[in-house]
PDB file of N, CA, C and O in Angstrom:
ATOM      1  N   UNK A   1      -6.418  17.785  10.224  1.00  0.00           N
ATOM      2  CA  UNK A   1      -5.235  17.083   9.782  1.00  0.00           C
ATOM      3  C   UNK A   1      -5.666  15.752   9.177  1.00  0.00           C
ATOM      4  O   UNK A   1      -6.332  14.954   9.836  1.00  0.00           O
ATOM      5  N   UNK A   2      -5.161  15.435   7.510  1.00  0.00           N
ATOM      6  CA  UNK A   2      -5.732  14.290   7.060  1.00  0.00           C
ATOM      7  C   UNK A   2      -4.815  13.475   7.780  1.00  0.00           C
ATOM      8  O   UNK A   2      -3.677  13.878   8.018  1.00  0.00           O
ATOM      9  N   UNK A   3      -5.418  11.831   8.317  1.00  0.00           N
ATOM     10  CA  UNK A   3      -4.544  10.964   8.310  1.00  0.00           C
ATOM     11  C   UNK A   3      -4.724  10.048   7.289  1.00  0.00           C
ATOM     12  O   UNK A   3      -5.869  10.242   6.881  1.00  0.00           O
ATOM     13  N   UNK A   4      -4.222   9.175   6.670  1.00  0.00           N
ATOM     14  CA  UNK A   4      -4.341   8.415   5.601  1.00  0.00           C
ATOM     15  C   UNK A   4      -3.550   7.254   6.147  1.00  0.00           C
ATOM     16  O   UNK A   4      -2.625   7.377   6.950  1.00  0.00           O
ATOM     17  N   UNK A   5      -4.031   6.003   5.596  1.00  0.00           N
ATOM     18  CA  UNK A   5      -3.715   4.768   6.091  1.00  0.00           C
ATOM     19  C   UNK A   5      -4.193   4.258   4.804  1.00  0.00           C
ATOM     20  O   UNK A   5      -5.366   4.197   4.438  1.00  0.00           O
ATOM     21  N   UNK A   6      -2.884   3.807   3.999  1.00  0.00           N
ATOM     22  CA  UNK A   6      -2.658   2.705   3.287  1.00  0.00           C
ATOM     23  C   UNK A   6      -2.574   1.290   3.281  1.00  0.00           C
ATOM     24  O   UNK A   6      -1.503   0.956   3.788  1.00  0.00           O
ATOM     25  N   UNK A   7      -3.147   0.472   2.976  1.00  0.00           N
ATOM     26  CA  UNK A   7      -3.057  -0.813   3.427  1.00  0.00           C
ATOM     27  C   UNK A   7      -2.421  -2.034   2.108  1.00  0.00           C
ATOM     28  O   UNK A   7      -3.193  -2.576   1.316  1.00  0.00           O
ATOM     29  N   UNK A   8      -1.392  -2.199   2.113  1.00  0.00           N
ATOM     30  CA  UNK A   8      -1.038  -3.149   1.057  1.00  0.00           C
ATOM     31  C   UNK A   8      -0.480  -4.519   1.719  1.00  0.00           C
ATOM     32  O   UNK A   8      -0.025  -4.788   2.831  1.00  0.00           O
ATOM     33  N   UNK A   9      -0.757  -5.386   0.343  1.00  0.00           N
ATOM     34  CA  UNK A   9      -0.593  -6.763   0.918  1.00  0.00           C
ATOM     35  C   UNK A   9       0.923  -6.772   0.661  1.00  0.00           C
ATOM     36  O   UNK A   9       1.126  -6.193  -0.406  1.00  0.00           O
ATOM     37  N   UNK A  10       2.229  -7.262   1.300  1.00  0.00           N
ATOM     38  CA  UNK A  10       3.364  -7.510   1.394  1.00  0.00           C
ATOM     39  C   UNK A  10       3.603  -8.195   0.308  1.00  0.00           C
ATOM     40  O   UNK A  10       2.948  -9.217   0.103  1.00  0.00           O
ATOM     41  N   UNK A  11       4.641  -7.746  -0.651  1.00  0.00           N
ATOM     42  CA  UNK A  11       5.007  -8.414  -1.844  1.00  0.00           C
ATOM     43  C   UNK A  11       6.551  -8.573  -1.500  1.00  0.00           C
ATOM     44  O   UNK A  11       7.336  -8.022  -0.729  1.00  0.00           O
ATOM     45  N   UNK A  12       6.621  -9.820  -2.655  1.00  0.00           N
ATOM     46  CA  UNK A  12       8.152 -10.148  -2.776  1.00  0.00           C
ATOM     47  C   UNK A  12       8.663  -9.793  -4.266  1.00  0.00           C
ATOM     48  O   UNK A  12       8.300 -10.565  -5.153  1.00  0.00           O
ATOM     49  N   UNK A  13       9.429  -8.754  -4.601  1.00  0.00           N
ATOM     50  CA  UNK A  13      10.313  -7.769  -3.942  1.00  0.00           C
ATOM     51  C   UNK A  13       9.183  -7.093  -2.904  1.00  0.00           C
ATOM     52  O   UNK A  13       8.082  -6.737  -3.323  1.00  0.00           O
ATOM     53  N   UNK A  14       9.591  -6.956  -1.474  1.00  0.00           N
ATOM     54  CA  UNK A  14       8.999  -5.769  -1.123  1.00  0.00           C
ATOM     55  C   UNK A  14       9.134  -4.439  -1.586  1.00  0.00           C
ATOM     56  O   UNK A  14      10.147  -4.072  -2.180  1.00  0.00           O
ATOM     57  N   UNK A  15       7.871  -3.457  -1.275  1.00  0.00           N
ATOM     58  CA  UNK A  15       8.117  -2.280  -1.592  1.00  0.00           C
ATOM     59  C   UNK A  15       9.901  -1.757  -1.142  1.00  0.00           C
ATOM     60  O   UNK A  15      10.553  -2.147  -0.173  1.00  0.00           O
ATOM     61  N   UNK A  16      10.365  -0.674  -2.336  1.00  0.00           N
ATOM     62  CA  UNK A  16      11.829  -0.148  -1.679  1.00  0.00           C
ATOM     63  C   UNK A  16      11.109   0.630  -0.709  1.00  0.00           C
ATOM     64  O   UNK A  16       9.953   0.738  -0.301  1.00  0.00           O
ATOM     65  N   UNK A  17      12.656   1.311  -0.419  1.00  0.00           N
ATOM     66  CA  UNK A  17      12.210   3.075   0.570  1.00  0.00           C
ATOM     67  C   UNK A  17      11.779   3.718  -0.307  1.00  0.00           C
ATOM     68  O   UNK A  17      10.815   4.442  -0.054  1.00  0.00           O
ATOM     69  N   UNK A  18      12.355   3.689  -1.710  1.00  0.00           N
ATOM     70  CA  UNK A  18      11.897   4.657  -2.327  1.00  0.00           C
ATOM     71  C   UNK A  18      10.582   4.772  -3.210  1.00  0.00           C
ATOM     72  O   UNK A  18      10.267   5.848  -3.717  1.00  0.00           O
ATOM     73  N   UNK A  19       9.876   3.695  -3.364  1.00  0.00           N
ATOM     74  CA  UNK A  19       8.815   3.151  -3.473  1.00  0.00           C
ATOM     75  C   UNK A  19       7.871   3.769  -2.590  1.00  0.00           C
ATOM     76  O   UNK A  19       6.933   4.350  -3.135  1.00  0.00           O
ATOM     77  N   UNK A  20       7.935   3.762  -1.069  1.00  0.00           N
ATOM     78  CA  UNK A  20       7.533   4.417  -0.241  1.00  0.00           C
ATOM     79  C   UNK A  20       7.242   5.620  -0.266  1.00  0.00           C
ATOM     80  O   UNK A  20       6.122   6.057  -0.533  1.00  0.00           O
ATOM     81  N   UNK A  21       8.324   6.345   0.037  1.00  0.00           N
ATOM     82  CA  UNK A  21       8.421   7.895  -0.890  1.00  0.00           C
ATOM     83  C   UNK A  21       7.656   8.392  -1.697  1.00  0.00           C
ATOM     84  O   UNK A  21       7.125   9.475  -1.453  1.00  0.00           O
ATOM     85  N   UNK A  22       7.395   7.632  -2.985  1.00  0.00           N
ATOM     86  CA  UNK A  22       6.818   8.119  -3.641  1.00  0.00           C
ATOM     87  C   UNK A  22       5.472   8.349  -3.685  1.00  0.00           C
ATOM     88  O   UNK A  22       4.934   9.230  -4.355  1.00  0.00           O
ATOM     89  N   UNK A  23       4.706   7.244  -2.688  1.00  0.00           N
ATOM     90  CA  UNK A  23       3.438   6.663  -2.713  1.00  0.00           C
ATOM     91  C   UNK A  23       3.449   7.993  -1.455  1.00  0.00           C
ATOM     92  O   UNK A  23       2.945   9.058  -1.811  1.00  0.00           O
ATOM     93  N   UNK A  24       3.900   7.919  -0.324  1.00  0.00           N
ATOM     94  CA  UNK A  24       3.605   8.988   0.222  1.00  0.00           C
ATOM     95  C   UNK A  24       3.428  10.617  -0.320  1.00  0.00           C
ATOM     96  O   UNK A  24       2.480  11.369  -0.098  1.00  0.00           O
ATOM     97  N   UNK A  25       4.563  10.864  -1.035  1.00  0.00           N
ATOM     98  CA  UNK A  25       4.559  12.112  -1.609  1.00  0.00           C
ATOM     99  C   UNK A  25       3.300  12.217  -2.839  1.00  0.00           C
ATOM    100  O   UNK A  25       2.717  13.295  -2.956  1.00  0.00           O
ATOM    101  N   UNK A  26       2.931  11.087  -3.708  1.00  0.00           N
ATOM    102  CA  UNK A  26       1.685  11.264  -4.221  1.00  0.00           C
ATOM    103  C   UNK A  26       0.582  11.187  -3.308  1.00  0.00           C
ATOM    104  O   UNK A  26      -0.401  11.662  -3.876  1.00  0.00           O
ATOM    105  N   UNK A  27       0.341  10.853  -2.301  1.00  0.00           N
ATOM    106  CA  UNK A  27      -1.097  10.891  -1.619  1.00  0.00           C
ATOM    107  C   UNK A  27      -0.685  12.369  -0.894  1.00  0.00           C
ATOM    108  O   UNK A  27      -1.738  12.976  -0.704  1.00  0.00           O
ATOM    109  N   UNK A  28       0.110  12.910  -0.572  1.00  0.00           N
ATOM    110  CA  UNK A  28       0.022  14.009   0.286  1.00  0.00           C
ATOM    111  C   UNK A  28      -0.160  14.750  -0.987  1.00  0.00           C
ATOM    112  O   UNK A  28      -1.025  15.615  -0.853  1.00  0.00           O
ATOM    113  N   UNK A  29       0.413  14.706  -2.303  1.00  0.00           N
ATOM    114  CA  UNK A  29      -0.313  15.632  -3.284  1.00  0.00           C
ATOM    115  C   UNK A  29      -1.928  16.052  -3.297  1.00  0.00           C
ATOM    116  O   UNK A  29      -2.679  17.026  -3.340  1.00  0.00           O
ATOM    117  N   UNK A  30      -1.902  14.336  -3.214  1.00  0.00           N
ATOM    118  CA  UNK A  30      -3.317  14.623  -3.563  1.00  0.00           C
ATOM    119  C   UNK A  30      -4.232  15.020  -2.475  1.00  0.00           C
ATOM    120  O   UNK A  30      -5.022  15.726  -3.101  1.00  0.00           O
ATOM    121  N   UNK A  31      -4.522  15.023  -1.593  1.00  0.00           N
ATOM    122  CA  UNK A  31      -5.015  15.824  -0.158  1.00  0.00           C
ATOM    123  C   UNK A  31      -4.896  17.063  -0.095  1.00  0.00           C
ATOM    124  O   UNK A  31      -5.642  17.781   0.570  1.00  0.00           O
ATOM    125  N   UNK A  32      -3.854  17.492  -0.841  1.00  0.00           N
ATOM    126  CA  UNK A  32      -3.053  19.272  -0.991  1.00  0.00           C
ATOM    127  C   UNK A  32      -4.264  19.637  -2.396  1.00  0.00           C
ATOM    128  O   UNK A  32      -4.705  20.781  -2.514  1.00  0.00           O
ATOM    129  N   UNK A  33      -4.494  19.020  -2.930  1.00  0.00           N
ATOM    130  CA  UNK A  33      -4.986  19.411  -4.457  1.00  0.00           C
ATOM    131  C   UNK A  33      -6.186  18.934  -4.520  1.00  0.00           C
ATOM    132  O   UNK A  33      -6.821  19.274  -5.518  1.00  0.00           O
ATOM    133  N   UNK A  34      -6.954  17.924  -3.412  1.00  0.00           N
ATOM    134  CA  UNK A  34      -8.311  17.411  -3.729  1.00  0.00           C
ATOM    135  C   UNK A  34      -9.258  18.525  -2.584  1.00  0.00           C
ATOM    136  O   UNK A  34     -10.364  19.054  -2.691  1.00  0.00           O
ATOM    137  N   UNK A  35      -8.086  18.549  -1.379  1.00  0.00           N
ATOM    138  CA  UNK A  35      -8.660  18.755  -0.243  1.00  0.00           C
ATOM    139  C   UNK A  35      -8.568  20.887  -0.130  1.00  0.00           C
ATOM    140  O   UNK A  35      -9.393  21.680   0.323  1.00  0.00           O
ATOM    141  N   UNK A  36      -7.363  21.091  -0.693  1.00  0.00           N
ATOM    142  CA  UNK A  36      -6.679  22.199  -0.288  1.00  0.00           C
ATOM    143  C   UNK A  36      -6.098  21.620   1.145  1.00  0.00           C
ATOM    144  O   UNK A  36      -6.795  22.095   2.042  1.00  0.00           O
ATOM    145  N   UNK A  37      -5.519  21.139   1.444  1.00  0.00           N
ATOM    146  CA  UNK A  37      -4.731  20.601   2.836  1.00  0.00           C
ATOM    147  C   UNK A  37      -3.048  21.313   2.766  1.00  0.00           C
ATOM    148  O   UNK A  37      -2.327  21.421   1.774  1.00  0.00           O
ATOM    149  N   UNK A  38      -2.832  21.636   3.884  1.00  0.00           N
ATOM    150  CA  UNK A  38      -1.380  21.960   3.975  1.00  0.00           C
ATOM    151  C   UNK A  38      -0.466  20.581   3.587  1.00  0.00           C
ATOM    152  O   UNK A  38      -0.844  19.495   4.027  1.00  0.00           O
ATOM    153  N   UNK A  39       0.933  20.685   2.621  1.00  0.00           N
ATOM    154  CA  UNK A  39       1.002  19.335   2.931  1.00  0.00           C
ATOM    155  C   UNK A  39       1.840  19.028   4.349  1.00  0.00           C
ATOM    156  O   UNK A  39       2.152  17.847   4.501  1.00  0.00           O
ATOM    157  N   UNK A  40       2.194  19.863   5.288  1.00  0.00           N
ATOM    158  CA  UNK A  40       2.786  19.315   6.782  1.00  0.00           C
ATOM    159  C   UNK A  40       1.917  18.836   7.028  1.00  0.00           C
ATOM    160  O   UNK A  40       2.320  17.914   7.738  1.00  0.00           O
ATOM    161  N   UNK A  41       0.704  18.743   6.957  1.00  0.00           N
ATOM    162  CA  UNK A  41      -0.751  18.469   7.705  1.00  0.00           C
ATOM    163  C   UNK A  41      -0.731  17.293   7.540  1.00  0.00           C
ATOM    164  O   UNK A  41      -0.728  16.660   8.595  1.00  0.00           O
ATOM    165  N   UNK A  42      -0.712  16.606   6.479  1.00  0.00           N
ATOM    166  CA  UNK A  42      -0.978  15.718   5.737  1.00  0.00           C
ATOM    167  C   UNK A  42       0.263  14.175   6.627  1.00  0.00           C
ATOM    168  O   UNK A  42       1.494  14.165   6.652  1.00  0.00           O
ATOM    169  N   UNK A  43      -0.714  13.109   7.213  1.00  0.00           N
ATOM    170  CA  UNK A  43       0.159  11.960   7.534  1.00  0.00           C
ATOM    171  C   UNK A  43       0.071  11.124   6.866  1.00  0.00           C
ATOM    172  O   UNK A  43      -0.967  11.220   6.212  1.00  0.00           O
ATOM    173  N   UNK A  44       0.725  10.131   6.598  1.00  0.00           N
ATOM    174  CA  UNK A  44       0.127   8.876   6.044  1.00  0.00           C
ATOM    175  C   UNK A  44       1.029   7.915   6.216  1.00  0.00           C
ATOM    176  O   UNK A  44       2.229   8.162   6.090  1.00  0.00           O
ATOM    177  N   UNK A  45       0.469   6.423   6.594  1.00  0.00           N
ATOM    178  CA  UNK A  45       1.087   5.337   7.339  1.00  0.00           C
ATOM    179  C   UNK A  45       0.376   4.205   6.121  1.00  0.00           C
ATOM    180  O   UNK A  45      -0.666   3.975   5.506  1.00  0.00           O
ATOM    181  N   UNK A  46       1.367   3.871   6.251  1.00  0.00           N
ATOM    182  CA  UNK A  46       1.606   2.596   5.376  1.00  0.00           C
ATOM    183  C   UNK A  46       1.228   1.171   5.925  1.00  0.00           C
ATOM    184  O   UNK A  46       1.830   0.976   6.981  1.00  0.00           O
ATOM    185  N   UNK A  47       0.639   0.386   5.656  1.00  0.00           N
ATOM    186  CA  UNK A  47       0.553  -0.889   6.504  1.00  0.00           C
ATOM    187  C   UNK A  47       0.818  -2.062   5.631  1.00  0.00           C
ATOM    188  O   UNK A  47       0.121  -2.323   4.650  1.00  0.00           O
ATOM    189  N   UNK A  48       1.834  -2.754   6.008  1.00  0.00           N
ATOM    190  CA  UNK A  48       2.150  -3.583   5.117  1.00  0.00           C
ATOM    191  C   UNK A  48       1.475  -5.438   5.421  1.00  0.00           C
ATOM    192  O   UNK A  48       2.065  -6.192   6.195  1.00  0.00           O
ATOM    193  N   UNK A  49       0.631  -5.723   4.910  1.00  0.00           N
ATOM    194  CA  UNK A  49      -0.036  -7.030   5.167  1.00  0.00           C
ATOM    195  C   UNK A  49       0.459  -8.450   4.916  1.00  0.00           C
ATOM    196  O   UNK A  49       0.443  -8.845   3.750  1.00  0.00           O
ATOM    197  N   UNK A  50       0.884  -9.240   5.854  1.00  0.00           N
ATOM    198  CA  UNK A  50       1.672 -10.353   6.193  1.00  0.00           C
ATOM    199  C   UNK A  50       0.373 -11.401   4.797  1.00  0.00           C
ATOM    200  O   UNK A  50      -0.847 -11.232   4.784  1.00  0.00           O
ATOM    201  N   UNK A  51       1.131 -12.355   3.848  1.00  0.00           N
ATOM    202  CA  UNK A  51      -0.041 -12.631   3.211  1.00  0.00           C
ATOM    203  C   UNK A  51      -0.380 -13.712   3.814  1.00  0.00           C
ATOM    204  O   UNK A  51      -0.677 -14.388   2.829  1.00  0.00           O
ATOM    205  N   UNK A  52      -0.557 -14.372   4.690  1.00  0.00           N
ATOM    206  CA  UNK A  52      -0.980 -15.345   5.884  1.00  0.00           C
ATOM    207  C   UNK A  52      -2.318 -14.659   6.338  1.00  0.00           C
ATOM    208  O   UNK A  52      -3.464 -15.107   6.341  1.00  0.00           O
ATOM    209  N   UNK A  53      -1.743 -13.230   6.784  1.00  0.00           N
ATOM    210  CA  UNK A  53      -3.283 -12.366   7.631  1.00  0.00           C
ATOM    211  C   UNK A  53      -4.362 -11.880   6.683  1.00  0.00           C
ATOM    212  O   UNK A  53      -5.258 -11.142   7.093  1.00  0.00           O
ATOM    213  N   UNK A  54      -4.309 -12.177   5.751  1.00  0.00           N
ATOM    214  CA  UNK A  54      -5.684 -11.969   4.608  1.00  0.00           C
ATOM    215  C   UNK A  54      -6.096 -12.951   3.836  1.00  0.00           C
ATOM    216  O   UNK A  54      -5.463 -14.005   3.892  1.00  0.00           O
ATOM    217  N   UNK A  55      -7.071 -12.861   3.074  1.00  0.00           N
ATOM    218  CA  UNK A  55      -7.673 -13.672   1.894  1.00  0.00           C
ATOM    219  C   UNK A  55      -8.430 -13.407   1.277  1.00  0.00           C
ATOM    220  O   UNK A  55      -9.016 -12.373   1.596  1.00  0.00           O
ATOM    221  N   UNK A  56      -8.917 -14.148   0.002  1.00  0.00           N
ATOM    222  CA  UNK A  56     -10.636 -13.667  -0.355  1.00  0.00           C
ATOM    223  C   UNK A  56     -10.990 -14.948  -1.025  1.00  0.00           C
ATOM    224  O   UNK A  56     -10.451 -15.711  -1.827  1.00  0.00           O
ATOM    225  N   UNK A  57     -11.896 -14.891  -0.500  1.00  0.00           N
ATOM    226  CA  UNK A  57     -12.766 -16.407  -1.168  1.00  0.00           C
ATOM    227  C   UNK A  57     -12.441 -17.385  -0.570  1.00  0.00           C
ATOM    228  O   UNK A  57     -12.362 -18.385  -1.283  1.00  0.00           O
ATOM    229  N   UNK A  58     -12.211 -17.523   0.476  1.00  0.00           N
ATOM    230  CA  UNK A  58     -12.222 -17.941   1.884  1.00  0.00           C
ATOM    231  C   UNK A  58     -10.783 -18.848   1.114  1.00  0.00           C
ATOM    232  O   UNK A  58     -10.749 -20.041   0.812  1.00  0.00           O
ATOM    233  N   UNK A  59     -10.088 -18.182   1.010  1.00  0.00           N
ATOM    234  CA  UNK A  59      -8.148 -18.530   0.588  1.00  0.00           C
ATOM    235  C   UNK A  59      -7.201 -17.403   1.327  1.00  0.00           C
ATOM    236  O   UNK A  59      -7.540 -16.220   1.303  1.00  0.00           O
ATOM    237  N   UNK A  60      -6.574 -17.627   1.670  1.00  0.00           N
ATOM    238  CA  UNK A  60      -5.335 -16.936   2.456  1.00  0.00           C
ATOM    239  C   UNK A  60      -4.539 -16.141   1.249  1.00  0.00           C
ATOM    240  O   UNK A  60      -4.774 -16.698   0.176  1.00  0.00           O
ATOM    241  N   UNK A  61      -3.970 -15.397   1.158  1.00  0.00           N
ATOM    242  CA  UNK A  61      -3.260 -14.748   0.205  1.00  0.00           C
ATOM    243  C   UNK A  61      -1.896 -15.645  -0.096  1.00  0.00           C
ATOM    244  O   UNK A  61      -1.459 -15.914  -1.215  1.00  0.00           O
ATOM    245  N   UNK A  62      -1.458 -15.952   0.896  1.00  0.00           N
ATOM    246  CA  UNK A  62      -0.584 -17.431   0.728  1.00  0.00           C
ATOM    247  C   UNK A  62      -0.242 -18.357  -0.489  1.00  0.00           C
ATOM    248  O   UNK A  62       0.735 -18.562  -1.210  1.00  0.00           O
ATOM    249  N   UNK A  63      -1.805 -18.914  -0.336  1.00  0.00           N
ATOM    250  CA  UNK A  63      -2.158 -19.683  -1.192  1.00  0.00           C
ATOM    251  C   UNK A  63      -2.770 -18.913  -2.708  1.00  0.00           C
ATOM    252  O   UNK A  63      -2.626 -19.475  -3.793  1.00  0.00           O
ATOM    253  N   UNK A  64      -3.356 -17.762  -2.585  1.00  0.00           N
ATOM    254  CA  UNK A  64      -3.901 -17.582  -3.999  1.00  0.00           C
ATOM    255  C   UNK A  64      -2.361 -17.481  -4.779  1.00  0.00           C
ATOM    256  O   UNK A  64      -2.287 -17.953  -5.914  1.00  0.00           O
ATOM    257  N   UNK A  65      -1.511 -17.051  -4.349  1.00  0.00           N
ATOM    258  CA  UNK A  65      -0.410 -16.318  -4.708  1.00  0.00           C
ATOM    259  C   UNK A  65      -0.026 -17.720  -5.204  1.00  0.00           C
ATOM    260  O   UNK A  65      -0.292 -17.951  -6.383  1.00  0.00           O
ATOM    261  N   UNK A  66       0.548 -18.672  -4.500  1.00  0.00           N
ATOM    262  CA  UNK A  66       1.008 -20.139  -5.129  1.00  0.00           C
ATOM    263  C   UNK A  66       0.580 -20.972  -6.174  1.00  0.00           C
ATOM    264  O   UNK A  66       1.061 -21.861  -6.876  1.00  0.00           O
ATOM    265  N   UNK A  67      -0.673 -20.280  -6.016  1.00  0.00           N
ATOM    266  CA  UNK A  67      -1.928 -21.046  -7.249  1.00  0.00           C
ATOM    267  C   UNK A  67      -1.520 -20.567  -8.554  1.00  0.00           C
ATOM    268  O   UNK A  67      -1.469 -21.239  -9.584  1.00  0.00           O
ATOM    269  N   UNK A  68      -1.208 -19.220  -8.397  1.00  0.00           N
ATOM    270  CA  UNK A  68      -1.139 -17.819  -9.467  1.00  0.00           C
ATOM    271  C   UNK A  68      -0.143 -18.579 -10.445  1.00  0.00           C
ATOM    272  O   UNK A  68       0.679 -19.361  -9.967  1.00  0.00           O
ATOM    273  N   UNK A  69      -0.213 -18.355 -11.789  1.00  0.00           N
ATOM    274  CA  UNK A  69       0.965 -18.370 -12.558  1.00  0.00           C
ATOM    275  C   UNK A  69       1.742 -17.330 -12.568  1.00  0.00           C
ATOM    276  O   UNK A  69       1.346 -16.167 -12.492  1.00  0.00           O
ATOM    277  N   UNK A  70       3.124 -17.765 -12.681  1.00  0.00           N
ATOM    278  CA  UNK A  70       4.111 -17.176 -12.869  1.00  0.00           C
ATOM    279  C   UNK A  70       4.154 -15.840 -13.468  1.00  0.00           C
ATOM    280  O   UNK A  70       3.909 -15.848 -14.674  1.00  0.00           O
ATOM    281  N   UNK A  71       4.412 -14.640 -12.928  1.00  0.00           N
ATOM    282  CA  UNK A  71       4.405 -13.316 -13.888  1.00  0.00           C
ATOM    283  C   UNK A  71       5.519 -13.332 -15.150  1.00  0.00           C
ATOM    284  O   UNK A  71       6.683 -13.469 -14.774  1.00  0.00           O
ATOM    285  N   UNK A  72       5.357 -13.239 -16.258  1.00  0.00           N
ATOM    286  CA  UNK A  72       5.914 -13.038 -17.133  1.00  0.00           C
ATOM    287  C   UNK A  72       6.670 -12.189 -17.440  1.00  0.00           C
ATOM    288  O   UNK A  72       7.272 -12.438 -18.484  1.00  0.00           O
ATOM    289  N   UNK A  73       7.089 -10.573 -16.622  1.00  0.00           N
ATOM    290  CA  UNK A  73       8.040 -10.012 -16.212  1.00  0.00           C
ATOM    291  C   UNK A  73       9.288 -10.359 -16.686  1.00  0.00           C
ATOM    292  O   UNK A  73      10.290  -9.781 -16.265  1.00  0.00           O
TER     293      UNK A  73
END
């Protein structure tokens, strides 16, 4: 039984439900089609990362994010 554990850093918009959904239903594809896996078999858990509890370059995600310019969106 694959388990799969996703790990994303918490964004604002957060992910929807249906956002969710989808990311699940594509990774259980792909386990079904990389692996041959049943997809009941197939789990996968999502972990959503507070941006306080990470960093890189010895910066908190917090802060890179504040630094960041504005998305143009």
């Amino acid at each position: 039984m694959p388990l799969v554990t996703i790990k994303l850093a918490r964004r604002d918009p957060p992910l929807s439900p249906q956002q969710k959904e989808e990311l699940i239903a594509g990774t259980t594809r792909l386990m079904v089609d990389t692996l041959g896996k049943r997809a009941q078999d197939v789990v996968v858990l999502i972990d959503e990362l507070e941006p306080d509890n990470w960093g890189q370059g010895e910066v908190s995600a917090t802060r890179l994010r504040k630094a960041r310019p504005a998305d143009p969106r």
